[in-house]
VOMAR-374916 format. One record per residue: residue number from 1; residue in three letters; chain; x, y, z of N, C-alpha, C in turn. Coordinates in Angstrom, 1 decimal, padded with zeros to 4 digits, m for minus. Example, Ala and Ser with C-alpha at 12.3 -4.5 7.8 and 13.67 -1.06 7.14 Angstrom:
<pts>
   resi   resn   chain      nc1      nc2      nc3     cac1     cac2     cac3      cc1      cc2      cc3
      1    ALA       A    013.2   m005.7    007.8    012.3   m004.5    007.8    013.2   m003.3    007.8
      2    SER       A    012.8   m002.2    007.1    013.7   m001.1    007.1    012.9    000.0    007.9
</pts>
This chain:
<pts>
   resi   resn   chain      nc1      nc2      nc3     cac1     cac2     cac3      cc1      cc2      cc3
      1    UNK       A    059.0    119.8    110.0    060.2    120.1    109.3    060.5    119.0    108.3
      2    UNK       A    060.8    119.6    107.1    061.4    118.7    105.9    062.6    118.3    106.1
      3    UNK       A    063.6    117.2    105.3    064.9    117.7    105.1    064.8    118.3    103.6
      4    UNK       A    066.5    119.0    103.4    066.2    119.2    102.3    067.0    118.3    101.1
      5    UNK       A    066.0    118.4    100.1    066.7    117.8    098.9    068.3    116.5    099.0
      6    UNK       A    069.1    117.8    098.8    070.5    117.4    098.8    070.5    116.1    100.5
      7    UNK       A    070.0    116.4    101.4    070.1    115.1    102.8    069.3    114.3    102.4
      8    UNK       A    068.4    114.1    101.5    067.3    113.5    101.2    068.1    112.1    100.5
      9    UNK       A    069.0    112.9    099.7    069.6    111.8    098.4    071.0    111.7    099.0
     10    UNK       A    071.4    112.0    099.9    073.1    111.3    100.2    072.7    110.7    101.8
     11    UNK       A    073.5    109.6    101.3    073.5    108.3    102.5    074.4    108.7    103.6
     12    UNK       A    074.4    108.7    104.9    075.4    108.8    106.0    076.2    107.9    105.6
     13    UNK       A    077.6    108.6    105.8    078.5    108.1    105.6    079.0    107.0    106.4
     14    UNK       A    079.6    106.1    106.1    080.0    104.9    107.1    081.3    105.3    107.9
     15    UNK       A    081.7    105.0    108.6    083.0    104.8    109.6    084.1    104.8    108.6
     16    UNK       A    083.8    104.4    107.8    085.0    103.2    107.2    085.5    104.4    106.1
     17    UNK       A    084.4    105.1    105.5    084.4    105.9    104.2    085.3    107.5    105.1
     18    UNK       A    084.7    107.3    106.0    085.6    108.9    106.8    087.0    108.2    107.1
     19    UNK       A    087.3    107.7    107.6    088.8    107.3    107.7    089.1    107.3    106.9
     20    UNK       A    088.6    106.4    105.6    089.7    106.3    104.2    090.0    107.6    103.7
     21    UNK       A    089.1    108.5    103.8    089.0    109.8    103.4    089.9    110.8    104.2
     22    UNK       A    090.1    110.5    105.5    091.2    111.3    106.3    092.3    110.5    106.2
     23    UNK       A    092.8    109.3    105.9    093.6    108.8    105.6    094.4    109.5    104.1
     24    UNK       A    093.8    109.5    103.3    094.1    110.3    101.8    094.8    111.2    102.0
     25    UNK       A    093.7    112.3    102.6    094.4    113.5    103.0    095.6    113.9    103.9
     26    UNK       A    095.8    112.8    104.9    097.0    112.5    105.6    098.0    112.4    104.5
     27    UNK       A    098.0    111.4    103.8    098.7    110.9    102.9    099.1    111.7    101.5
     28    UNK       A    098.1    112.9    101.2    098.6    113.7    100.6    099.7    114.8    101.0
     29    UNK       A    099.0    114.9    102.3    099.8    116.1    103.4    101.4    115.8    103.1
     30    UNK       A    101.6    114.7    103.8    103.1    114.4    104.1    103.7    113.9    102.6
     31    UNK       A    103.1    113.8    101.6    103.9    113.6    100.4    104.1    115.0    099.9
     32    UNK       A    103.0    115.9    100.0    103.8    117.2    099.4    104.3    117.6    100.3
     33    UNK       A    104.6    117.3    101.3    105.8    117.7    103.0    107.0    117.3    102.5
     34    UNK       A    107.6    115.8    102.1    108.4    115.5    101.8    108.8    116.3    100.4
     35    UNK       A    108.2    116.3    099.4    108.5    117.1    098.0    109.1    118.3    098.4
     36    UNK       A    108.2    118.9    099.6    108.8    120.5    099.5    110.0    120.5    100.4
     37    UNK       A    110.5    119.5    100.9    111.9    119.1    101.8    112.8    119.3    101.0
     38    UNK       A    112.6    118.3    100.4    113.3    117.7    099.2    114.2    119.1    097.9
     39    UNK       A    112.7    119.6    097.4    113.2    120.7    096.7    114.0    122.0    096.9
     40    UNK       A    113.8    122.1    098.7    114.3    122.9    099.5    116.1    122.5    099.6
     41    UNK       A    116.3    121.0    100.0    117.4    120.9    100.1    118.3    120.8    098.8
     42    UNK       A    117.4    120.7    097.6    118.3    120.2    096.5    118.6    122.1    096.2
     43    UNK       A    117.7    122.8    096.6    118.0    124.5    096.1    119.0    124.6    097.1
     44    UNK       A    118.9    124.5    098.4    120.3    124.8    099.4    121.8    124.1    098.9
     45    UNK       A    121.8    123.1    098.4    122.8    122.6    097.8    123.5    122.8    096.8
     46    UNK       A    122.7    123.8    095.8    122.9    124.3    094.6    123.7    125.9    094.6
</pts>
């Protein structure tokens, strides 16, 4: 069995590179969580 191509040419990722990477996405999560709070209460107030 070969691998193919595309496994051939990308390195396993490190520990370090997956965390920062689910870190981000955490970090994106809860800022558009907060935004859509935010826009919610400023329309209820209006």
């Amino acid at each position: 069995m070969t691998k193919s191509p595309k496994n051939a040419l990308k390195e396993p990722r490190t520990f370090e590179e997956i965390r920062r990477s689910r870190n981000r996405v955490l970090a994106l999560s809860l800022a558009g969580f907060v935004i859509l709070v935010f826009f919610i209460s400023i329309a209820k107030m209006g």
